[in-house]
C-alpha positions in Angstrom: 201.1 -88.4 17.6 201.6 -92.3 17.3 203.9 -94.1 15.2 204.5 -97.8 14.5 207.0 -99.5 15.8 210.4 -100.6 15.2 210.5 -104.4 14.7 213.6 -106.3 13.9 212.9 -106.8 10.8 213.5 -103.2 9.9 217.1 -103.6 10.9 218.0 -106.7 9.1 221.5 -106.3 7.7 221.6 -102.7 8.8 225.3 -100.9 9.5 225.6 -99.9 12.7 227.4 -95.5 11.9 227.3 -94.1 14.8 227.1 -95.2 18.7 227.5 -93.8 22.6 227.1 -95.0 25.9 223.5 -95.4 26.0 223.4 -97.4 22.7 223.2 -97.3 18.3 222.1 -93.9 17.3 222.8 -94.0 13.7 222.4 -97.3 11.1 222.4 -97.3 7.8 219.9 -99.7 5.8 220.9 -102.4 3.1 219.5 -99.3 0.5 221.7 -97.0 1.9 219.0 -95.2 3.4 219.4 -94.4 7.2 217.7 -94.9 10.5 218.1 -92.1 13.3 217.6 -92.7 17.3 216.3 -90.1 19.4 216.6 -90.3 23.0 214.8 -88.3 25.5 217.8 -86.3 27.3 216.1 -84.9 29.8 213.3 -86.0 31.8 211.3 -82.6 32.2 212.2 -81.2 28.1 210.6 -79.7 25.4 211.6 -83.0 23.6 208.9 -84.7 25.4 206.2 -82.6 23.9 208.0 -82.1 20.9 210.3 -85.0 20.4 213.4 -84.3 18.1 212.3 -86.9 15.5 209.3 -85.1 14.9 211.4 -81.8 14.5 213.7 -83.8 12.5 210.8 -84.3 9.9 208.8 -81.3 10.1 212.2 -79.2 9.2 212.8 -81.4 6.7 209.3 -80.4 5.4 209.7 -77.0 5.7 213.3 -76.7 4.4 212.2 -78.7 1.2 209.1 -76.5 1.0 211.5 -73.1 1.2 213.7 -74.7 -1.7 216.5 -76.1 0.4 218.1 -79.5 -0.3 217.6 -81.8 2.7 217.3 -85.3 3.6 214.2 -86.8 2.8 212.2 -88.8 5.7 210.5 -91.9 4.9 208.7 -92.7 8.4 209.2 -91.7 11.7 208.6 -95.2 14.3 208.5 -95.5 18.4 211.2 -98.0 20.2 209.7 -100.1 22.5 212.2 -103.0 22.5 215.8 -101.3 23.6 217.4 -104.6 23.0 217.3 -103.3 19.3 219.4 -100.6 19.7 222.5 -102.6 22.1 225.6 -102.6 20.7 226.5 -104.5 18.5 223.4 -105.4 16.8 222.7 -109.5 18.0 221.5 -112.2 16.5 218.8 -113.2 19.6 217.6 -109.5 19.7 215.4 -110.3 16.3 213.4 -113.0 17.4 213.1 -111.4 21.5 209.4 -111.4 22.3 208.3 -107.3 22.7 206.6 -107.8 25.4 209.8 -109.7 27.5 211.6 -106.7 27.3 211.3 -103.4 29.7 209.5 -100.7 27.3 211.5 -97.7 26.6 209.7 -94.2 26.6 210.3 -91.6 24.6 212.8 -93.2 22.4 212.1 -92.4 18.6 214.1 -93.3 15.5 213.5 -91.8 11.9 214.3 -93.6 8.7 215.2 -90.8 6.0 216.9 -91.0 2.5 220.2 -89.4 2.6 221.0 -86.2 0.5 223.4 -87.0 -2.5 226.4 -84.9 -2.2 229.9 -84.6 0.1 229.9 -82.4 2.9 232.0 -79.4 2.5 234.0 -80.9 5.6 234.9 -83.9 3.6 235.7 -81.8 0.5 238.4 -79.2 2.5 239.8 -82.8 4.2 240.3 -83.8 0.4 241.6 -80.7 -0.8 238.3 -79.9 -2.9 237.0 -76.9 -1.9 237.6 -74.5 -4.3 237.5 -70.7 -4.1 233.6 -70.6 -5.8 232.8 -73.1 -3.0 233.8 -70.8 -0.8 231.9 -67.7 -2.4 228.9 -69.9 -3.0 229.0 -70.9 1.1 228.7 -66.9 1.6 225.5 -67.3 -0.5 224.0 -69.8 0.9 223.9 -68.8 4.2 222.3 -65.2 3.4 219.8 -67.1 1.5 219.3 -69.5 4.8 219.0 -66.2 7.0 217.0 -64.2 4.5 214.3 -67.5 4.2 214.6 -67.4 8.5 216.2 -70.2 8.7 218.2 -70.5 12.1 220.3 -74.2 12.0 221.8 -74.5 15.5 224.1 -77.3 13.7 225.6 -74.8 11.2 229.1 -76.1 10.4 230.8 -77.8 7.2 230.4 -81.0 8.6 226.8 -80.5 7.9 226.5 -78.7 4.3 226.0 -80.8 1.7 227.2 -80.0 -2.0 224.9 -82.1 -3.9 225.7 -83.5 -7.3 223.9 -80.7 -9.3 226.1 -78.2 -7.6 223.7 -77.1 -4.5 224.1 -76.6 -1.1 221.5 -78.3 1.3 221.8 -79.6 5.3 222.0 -82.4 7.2 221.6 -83.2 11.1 218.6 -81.1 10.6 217.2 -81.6 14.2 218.3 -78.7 15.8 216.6 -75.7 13.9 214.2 -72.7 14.1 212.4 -71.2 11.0 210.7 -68.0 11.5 208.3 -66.5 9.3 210.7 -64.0 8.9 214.2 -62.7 7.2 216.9 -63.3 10.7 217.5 -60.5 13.0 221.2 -59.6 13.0 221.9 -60.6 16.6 220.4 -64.4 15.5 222.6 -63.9 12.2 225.8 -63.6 14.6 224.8 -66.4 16.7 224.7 -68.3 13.4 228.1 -67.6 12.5 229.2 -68.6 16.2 227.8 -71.9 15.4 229.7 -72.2 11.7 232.9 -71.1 13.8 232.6 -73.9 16.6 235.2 -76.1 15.6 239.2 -75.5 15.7 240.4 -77.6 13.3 238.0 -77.1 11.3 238.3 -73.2 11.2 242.0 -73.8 10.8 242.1 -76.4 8.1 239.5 -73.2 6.8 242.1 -70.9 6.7 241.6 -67.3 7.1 241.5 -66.9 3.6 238.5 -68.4 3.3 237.1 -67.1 6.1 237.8 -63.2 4.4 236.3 -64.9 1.3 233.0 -66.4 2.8 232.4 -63.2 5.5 232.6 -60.6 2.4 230.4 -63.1 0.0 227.6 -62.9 2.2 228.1 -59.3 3.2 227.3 -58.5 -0.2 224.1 -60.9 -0.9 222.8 -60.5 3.1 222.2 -56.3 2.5 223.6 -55.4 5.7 224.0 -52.0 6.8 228.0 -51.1 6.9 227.5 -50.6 10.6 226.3 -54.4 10.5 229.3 -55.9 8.0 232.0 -53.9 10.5 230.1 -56.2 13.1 230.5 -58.9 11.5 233.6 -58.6 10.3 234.9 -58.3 14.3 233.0 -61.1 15.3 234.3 -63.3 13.4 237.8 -62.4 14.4 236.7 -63.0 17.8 235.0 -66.3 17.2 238.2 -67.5 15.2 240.3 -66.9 17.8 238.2 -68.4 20.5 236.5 -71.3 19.3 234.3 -73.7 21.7 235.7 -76.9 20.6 
């Protein structure tokens, strides 16, 4: 697929959010919408016949189509010019000739519209997570693995209670949506990946972790064999978290 390419212009005045060694990977626009940068990783990937911008779009298709709040992208472009992305954004970078510069391959950003909403992360970090957040996270989830949603990036960092009172994602790269309701070993994996963070799990509390497991026990219709699964899995996972 081709895309246009990113031109200086499109960063004029743009906030530089997020960086790492290799350069800007997240800016946000004067409009407060948001320009992504995909890097190839690897150089023999998936990525390169399916770069992640393009999965960041098409599951933002799909997850709007299957009634989950998501970002919504705008258009996808192709970085030639890496003097673009160097950090910090400069001045002479906007008027360097494209064709001066050594082309980058493989190297992607998408400009989306942000979801409206706080992530549950920053509401438990502000003491706003309530007990019916909590139940309604349960929910949420058994409706993500019911619609065969698998989000590699499950965590609260990346759940977004939007202003009507929804949950929807963000980060939405990393995903697989099958055609079909999850199999119970993928719904595990799933809850490894919600689980991934200490601090977070702690900040959690165990409470909420009771709270959450038996809310989507109950909307998820898993066999009791299943929810006594579940239920030691997530011990486990608590008490040996990756990160």
């Amino acid at each position: 697929m081709t895309y246009p390419l990113l031109t200086a212009q499109h960063l004029l005045n743009a906030r530089v959010i997020e960086r790492d060694p290799r350069g800007i990977k997240v800016l946000q626009l004067p409009n407060g919408d948001y320009l992504k940068v995909f890097r190839l990783r690897h150089r023999f990937s998936w990525s390169r016949f399916q770069g992640y911008a393009q999965r960041f779009s098409n599951n933002a298709s799909s997850l709007a189509a299957l009634g989950i709040p998501t970002v919504r992208v705008i258009n996808c472009y192709q970085v030639k010019n890496g003097r673009l992305l160097d950090y910090p954004l400069s001045a002479h970078s906007h008027s360097e000739p494209i064709q001066d510069i050594a082309p980058l391959t493989q190297t992607y950003a998408v400009h989306y519209a942000p979801l409206a909403g706080e992530t549950l992360k920053i509401l438990l970090d502000q003491q706003q997570l309530d007990t019916n957040h909590v139940k309604q996270l349960g929910v949420f989830i058994a409706e993500l693995h019911e619609k065969g949603i698998h989000f590699r990036s499950l965590h609260l960092g990346n759940i977004v209670l939007t202003p009507e009172g929804k949950m929807g994602l963000i980060d939405i790269a990393d995903m697989k949506i099958y055609p079909w309701s999850l199999w119970f070993g993928t719904r595990l994996r799933s809850f490894r990946h919600l689980t991934r963070y200490a601090r977070i799990n702690v900040s959690f509390g165990d409470t909420n972790w009771s709270m959450l497991v038996n809310s989507y026990i109950e909307h998820a219709a898993l066999t009791v064999s299943q929810a006594g699964i579940l239920k030691k899995k997530m011990q486990h996972f608590l008490l040996h978290p990756p990160h």
